[in-house]
C-alpha atoms as a printed R data frame, in Angstrom:
    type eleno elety resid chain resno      x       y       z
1   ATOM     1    CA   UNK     A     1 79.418  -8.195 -26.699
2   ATOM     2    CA   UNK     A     2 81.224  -8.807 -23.300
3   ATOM     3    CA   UNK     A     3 81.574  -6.748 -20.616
4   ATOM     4    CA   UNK     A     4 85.537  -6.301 -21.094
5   ATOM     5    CA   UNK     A     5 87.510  -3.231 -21.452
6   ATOM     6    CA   UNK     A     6 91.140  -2.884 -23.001
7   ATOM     7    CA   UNK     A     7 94.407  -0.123 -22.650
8   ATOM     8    CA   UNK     A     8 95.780   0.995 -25.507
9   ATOM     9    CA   UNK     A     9 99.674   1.663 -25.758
10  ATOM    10    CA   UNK     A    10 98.468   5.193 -25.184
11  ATOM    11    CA   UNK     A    11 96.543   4.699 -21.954
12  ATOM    12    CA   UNK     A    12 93.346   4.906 -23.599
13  ATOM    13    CA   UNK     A    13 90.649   2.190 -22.046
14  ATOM    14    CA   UNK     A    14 87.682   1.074 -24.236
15  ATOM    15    CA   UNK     A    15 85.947  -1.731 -25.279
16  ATOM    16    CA   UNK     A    16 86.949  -4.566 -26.823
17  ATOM    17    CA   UNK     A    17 84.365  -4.546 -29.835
18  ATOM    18    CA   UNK     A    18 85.853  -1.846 -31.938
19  ATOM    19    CA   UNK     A    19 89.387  -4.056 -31.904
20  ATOM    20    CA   UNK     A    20 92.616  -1.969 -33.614
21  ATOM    21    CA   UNK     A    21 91.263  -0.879 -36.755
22  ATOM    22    CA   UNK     A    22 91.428   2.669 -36.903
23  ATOM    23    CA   UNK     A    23 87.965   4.048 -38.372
24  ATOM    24    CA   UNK     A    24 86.268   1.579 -36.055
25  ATOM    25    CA   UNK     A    25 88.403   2.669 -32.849
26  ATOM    26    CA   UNK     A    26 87.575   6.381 -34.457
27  ATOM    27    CA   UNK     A    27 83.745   4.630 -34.209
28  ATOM    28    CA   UNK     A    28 83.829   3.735 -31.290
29  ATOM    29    CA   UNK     A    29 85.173   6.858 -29.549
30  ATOM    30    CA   UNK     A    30 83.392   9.467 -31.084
31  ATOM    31    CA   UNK     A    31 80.208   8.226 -32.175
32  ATOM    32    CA   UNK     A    32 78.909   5.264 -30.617
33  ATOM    33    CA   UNK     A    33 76.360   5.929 -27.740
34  ATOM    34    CA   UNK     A    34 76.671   9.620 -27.521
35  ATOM    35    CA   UNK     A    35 73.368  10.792 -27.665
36  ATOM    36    CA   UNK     A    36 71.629  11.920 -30.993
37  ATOM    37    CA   UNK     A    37 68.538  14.285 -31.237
38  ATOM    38    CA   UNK     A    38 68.765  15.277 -34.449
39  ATOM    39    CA   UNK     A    39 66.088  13.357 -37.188
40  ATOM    40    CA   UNK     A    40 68.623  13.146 -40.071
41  ATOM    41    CA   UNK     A    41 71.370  11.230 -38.124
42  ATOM    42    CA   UNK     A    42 68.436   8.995 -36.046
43  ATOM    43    CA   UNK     A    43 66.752   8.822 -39.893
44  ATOM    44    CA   UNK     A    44 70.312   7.392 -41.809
45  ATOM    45    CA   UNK     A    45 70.732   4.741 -38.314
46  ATOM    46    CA   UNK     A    46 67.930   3.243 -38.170
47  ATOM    47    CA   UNK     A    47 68.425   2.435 -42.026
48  ATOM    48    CA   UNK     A    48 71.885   1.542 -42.070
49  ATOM    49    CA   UNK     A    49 71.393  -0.868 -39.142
50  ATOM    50    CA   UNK     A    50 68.888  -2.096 -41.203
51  ATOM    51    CA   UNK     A    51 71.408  -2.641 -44.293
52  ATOM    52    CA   UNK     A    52 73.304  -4.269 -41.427
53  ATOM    53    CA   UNK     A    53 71.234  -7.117 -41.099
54  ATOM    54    CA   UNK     A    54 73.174 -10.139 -41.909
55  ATOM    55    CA   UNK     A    55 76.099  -8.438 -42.244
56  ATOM    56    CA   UNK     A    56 79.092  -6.992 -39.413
57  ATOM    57    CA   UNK     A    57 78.501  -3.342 -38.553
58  ATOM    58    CA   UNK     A    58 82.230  -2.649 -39.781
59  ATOM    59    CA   UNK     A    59 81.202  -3.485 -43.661
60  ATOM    60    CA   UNK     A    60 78.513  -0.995 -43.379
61  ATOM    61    CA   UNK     A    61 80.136   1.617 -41.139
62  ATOM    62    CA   UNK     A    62 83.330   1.834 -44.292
63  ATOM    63    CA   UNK     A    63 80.613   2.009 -46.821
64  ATOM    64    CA   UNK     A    64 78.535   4.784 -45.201
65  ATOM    65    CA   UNK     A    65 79.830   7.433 -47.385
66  ATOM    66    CA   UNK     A    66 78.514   5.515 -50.288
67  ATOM    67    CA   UNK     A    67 75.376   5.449 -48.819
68  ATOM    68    CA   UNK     A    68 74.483   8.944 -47.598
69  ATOM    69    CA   UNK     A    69 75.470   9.752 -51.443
70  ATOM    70    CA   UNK     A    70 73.045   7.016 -52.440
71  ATOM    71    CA   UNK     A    71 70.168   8.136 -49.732
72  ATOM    72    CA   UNK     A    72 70.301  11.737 -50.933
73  ATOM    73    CA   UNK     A    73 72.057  12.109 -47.170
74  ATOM    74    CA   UNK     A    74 69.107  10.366 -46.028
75  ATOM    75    CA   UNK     A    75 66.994  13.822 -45.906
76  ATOM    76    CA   UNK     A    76 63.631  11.552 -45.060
77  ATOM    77    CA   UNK     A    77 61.855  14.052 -47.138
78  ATOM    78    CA   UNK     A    78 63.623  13.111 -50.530
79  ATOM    79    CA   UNK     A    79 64.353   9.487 -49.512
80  ATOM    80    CA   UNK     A    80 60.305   9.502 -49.598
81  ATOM    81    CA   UNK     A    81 59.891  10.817 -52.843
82  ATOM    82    CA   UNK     A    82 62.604   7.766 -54.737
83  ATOM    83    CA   UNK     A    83 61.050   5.955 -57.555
84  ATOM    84    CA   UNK     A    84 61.659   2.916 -59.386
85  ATOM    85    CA   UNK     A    85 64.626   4.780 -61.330
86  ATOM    86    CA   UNK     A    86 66.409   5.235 -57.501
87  ATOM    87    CA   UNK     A    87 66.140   1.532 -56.723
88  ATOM    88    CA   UNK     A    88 67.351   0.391 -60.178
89  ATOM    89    CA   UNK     A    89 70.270   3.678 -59.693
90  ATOM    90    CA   UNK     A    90 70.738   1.598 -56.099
91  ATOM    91    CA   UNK     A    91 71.010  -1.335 -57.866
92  ATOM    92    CA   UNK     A    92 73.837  -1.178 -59.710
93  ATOM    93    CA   UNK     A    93 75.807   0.982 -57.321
94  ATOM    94    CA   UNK     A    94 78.885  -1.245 -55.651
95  ATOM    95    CA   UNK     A    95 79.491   1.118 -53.114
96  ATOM    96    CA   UNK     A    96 76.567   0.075 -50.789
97  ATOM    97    CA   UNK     A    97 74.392  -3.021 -50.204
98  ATOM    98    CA   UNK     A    98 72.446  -4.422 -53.323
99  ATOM    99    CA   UNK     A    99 69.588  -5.483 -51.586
100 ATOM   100    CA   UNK     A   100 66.541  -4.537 -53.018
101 ATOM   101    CA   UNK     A   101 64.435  -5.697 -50.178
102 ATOM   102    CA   UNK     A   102 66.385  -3.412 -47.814
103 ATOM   103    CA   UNK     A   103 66.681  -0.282 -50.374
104 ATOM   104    CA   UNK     A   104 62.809  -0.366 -51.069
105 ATOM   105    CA   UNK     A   105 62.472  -0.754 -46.964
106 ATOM   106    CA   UNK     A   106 64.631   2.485 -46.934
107 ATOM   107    CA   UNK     A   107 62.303   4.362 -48.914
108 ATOM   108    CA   UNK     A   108 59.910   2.772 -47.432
109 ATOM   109    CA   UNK     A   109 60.371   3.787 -43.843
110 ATOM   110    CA   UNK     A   110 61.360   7.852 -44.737
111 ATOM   111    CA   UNK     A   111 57.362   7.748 -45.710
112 ATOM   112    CA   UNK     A   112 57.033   6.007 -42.358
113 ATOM   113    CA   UNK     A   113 59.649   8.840 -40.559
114 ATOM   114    CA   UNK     A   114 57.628  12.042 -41.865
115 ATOM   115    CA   UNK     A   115 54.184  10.252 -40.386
116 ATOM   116    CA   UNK     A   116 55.902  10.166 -37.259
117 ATOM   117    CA   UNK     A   117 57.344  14.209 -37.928
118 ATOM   118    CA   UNK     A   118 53.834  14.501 -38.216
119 ATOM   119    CA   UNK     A   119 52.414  12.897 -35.324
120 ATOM   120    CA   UNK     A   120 55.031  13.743 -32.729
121 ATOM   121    CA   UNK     A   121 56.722  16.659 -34.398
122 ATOM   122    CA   UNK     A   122 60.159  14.592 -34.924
123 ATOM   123    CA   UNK     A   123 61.616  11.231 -34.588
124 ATOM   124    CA   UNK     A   124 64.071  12.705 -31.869
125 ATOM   125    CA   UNK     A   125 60.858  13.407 -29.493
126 ATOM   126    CA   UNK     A   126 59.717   9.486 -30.812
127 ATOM   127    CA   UNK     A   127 62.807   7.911 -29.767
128 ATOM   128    CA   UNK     A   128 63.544   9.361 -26.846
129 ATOM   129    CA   UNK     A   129 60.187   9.090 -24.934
130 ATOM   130    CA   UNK     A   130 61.275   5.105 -25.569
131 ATOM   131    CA   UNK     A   131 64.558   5.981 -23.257
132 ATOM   132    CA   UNK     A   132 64.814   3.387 -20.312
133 ATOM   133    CA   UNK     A   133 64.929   4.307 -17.324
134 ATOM   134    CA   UNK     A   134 67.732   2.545 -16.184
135 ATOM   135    CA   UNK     A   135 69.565  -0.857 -17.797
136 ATOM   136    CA   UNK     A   136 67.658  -3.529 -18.398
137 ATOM   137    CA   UNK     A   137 68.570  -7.258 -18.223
138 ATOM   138    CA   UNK     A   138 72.087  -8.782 -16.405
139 ATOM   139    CA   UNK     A   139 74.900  -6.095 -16.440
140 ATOM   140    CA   UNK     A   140 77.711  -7.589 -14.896
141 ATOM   141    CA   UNK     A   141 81.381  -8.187 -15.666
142 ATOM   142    CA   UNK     A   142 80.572 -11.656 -17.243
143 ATOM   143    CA   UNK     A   143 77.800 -10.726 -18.458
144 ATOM   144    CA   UNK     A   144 77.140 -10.017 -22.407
145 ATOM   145    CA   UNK     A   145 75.293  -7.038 -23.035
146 ATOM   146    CA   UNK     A   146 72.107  -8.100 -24.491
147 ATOM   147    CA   UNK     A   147 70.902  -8.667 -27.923
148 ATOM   148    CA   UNK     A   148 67.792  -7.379 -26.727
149 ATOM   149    CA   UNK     A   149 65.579  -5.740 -24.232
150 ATOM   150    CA   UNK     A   150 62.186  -5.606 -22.989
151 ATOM   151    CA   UNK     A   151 62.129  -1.739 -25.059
152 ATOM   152    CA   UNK     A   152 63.475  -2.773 -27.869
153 ATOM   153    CA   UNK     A   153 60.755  -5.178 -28.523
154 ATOM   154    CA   UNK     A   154 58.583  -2.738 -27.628
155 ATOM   155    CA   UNK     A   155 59.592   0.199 -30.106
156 ATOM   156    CA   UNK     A   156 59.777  -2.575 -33.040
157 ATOM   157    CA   UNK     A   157 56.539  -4.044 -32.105
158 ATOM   158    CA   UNK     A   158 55.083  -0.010 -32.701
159 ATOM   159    CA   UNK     A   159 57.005   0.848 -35.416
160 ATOM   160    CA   UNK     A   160 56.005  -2.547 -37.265
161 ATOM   161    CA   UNK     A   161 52.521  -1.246 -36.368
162 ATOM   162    CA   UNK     A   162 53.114   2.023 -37.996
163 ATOM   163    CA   UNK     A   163 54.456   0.291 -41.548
164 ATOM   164    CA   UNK     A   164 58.199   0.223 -41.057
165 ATOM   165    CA   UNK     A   165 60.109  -2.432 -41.957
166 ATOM   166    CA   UNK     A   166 63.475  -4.079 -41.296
167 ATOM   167    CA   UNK     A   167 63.189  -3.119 -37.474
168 ATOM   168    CA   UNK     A   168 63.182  -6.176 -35.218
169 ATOM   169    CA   UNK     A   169 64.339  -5.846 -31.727
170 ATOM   170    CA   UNK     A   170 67.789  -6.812 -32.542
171 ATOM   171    CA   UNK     A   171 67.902  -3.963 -35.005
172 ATOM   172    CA   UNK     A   172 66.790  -1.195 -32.976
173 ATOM   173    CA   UNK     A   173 68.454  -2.174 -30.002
174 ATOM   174    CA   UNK     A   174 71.902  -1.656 -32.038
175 ATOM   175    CA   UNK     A   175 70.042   1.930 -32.892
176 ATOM   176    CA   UNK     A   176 69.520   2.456 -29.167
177 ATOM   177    CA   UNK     A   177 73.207   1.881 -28.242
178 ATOM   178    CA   UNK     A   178 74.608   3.816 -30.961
179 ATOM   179    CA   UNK     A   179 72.530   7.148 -30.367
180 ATOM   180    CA   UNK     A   180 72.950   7.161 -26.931
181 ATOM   181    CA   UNK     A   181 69.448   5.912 -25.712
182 ATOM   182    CA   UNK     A   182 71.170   4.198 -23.646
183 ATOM   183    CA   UNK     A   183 75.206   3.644 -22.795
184 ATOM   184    CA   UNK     A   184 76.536  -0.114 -23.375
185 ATOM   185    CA   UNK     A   185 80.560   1.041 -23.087
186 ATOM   186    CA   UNK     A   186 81.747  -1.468 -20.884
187 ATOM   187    CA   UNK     A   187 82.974  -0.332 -16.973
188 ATOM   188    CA   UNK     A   188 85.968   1.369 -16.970
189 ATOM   189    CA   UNK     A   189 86.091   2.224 -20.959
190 ATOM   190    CA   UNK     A   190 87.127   6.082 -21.587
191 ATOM   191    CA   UNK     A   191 84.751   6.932 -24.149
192 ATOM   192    CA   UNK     A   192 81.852   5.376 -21.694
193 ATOM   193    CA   UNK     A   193 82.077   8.113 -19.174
194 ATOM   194    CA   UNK     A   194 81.769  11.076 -21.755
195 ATOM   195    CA   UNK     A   195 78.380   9.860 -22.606
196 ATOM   196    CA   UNK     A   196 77.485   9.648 -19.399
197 ATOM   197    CA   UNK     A   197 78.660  13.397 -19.139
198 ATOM   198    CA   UNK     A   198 76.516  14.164 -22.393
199 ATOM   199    CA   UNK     A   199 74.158  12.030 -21.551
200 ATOM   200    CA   UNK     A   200 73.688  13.876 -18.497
201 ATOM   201    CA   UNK     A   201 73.189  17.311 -19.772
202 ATOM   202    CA   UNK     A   202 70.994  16.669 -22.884
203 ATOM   203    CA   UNK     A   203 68.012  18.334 -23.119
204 ATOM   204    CA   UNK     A   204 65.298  15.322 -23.931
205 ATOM   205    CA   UNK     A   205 63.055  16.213 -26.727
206 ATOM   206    CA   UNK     A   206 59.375  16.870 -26.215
């Protein structure tokens, strides 16, 4: 991802990424790095970025319906308790991604997302003690953004550790930017400055 920002015939500056299509524009400025706290939302990103391995984020981001009907809305608590009948329902549902490696990962990690409820008393107060303190690597405007970041590895070298699955550094650094861990809108792009607003007046999670 470069570091360039476009105008729209509107007068509306963003990044480049989210191109002209509208649900990704829509994406882009309403969703992407505003800052989540709440478990559900964190829960059904970390798993659909892990769906999105492989794959472009706009294949998963029009089938994401599909999946929160799949995922039970991704409520960790019943995503835990799936059997073999949920995979094979999973399976043989076109709306989402037929991978059984990533669906049993899914159910996999919600076990892995109440030990962390558990230990830390929710994966908001988890995530966001992993919130840099500033931008890490190059940021400048010929720069890409990274792929990765020294935190990044870090949180999927401890979540690997705790049991999870389909969370390499690439993975949860896409988590990072979209939940607002951290803002990657590019200088001058609209929707970049209100999460710096929200960004600013969040109350962190303890």
């Amino acid at each position: 991802m470069t570091q360039e920002v476009q105008t729209d015939e509107f007068g509306v500056s963003r990044c480049r990424w989210p191109g002209t299509a509208a649900d990704y524009v829509d994406y882009h400025d309403n969703e992407w790095g505003r800052p989540v706290v709440d478990d559900v939302r964190l829960f059904e990103k970390i798993c659909l970025e892990g769906f999105q391995s492989g794959l472009s984020w706009i294949t998963i981001l029009r089938k994401r319906e599909n999946f929160r009907a799949a995922f039970a809305r991704f409520d960790p608590v019943r995503v835990a308790g799936f059997d073999e009948g949920d995979v094979a329902r999973m399976l043989d549902d076109a709306g989402i991604v037929r991978h059984q490696g990533k669906i049993r990962s899914a159910i996999n990690n919600a076990a892995r997302a109440l030990e962390l409820i558990e230990e830390r008393g929710s994966l908001a107060a988890y995530f966001w003690s992993w919130e840099p303190a500033g931008p890490e690597g190059e940021r400048s405007a010929d720069a890409p953004v990274p792929a990765t970041t020294p935190t990044s590895v870090a949180i999927a070298k401890d979540l690997k550790k705790r049991g999870w699955s389909f969370v390499g550094p690439t993975t949860v650094y896409a988590f990072m930017q979209a939940m607002g861990l951290v803002n990657d809108h590019v200088p001058g792009c609209d929707a970049g400055r209100e999460c710096d607003q929200a960004r600013a007046e969040l109350a962190r999670p303890v």
